[in-house]
C-alpha positions, -999 to +999 in steps of 0.1 A: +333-515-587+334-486-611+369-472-599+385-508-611+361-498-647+374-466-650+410-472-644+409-500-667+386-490-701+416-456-698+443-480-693+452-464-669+461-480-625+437-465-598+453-439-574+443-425-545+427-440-515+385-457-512+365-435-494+360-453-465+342-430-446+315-432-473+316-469-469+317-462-432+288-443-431+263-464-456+271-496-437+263-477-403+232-464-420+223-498-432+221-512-395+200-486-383+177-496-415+179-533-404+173-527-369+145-502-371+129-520-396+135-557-387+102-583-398+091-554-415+077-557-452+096-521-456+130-538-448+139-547-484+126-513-501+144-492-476+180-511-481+174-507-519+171-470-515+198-465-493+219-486-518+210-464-547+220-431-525+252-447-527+253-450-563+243-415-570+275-406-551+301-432-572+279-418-604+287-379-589+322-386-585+328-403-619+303-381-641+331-351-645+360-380-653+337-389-683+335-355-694+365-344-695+378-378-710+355-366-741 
């Protein structure tokens, strides 16, 4: 999602390949979440936070393309 913002508020077409080993590894994570905590009132909170870990990375690899766009 924010690749496809950045490419397009620079005008600019995305290069490059998706990390799918990221992708890879937060969906495997994510099952292990589900499984462990299956009927568990945890389930939800844990997926959120795993989710966010996620966004911290997309934020660390698009925080220097902002600054340097400045």
């Amino acid at each position: 999602m924010t690749r496809g913002w950045v490419s397009k508020n620079i005008d600019e077409t995305p290069r490059g390949e998706p990390a799918t080993a990221i992708m890879g590894h937060h969906r495997g994570k994510a099952q292990e979440v589900i499984k462990e905590f299956k009927g568990a009132l945890a389930l939800d909170g844990c997926l959120l936070a795993g989710g966010a870990g996620g966004e911290r990375y997309d934020i660390a690899r698009y925080e220097p393309l902002k600054t340097w766009s400045a």
